[in-house]
C-alpha positions as CSV (number, residue, x, y, z in Angstrom):
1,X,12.8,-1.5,23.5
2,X,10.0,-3.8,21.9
3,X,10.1,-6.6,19.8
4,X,10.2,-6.2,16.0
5,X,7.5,-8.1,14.3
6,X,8.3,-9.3,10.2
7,X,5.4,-10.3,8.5
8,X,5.3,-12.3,5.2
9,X,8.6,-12.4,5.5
10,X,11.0,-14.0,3.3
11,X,14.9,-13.8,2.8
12,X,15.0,-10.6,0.7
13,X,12.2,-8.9,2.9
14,X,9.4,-8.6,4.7
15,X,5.5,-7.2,3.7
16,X,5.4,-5.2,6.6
17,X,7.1,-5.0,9.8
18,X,6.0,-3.7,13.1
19,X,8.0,-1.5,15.7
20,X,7.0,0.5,18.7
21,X,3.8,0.8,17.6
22,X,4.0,1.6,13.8
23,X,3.2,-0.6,10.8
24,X,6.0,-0.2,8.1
25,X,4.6,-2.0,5.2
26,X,7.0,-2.5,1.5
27,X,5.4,-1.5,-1.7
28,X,2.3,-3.2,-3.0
29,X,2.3,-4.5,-6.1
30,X,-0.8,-6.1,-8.3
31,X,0.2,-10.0,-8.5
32,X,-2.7,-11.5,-9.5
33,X,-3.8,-8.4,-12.1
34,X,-0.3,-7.2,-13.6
35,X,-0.8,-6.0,-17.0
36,X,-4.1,-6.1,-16.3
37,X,-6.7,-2.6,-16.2
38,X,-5.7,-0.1,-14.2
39,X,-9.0,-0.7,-11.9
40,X,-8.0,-4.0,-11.4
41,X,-4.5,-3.2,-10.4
42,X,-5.4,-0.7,-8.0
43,X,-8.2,-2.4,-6.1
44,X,-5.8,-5.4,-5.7
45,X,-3.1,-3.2,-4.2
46,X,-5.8,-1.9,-1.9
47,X,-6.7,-5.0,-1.3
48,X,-3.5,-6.7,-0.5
49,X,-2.5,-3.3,1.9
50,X,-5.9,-4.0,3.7
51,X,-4.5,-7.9,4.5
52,X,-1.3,-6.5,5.7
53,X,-2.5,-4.0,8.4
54,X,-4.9,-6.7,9.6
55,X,-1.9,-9.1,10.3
56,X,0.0,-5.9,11.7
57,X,-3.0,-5.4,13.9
58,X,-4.0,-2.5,12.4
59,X,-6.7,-1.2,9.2
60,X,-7.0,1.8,6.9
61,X,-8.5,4.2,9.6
62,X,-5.0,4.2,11.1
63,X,-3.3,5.0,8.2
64,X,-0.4,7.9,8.6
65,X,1.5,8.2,5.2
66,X,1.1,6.7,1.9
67,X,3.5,7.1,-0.5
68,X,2.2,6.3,-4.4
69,X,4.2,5.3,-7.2
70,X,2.4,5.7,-10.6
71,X,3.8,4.2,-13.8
72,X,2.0,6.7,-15.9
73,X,0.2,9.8,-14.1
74,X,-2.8,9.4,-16.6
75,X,-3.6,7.0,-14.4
76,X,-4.3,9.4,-11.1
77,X,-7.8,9.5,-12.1
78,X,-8.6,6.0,-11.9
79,X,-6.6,5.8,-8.6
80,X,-8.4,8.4,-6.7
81,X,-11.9,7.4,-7.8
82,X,-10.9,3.7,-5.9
83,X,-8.8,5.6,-3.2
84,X,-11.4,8.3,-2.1
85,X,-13.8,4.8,-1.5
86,X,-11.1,3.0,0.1
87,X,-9.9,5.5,2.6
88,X,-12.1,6.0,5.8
89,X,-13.5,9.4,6.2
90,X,-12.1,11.5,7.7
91,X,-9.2,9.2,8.6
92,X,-7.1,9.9,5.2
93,X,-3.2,9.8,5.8
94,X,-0.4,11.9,4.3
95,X,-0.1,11.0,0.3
96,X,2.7,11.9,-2.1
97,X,2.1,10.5,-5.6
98,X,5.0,10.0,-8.0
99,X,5.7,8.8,-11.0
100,X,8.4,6.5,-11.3
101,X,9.4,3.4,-13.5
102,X,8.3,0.3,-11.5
103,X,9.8,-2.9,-11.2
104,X,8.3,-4.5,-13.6
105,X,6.4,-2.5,-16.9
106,X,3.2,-4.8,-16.0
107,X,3.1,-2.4,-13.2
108,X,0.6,0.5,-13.2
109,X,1.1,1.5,-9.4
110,X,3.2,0.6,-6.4
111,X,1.6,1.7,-2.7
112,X,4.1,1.9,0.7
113,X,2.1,2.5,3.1
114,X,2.8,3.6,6.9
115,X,0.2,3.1,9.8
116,X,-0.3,3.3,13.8
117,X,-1.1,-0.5,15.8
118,X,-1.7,0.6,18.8
């Protein structure tokens, strides 16, 4: 058995951790841009999944599943025009889109994401 890897850990959880070659990464939230534009919120979240899989030792082109959480689906249009420019040809992963109430109403979109380090 390998080592499990927690990144940006702290006591409650960790922003992604690694096993047996897989990236598990939690739900990425806009921080900086909550309650913000949509656009803003979702190229942050894009953003912040990008910085993850580079400390997992991974990036977008190894992407498996995505799993998106929408506070509002009027907002799927705004998501896939940033999302279809984010993902790498030809390299998109699995993708469920849901809408769900988020953790916080600021919220427009949460991202889990799931991707392959080695």
């Amino acid at each position: 058995m390998g080592d499990i890897r927690r990144i940006a850990a702290n006591p409650r959880m960790s922003g992604a951790v690694v096993y047996a070659g897989i990236a598990y990464l939690s739900g990425q939230v806009a921080i900086d841009h909550r309650g913000g534009a949509v656009a803003d919120q979702v190229d942050e979240v894009l953003a912040r999944i990008d910085v993850l899989l580079v400390e997992a030792g991974s990036d977008r082109s190894r992407l498996l599943t995505a799993t998106i959480m929408l506070s509002d689906m009027s907002v799927m249009p705004v998501l896939n025009a940033a999302w279809d420019q984010w993902v790498v040809p030809g390299c998109a992963p699995t993708r469920t889109s849901i809408q769900a109430a988020l953790a916080s109403p600021d919220y427009a979109l949460e991202i889990v994401a799931t991707a392959a380090t080695d």
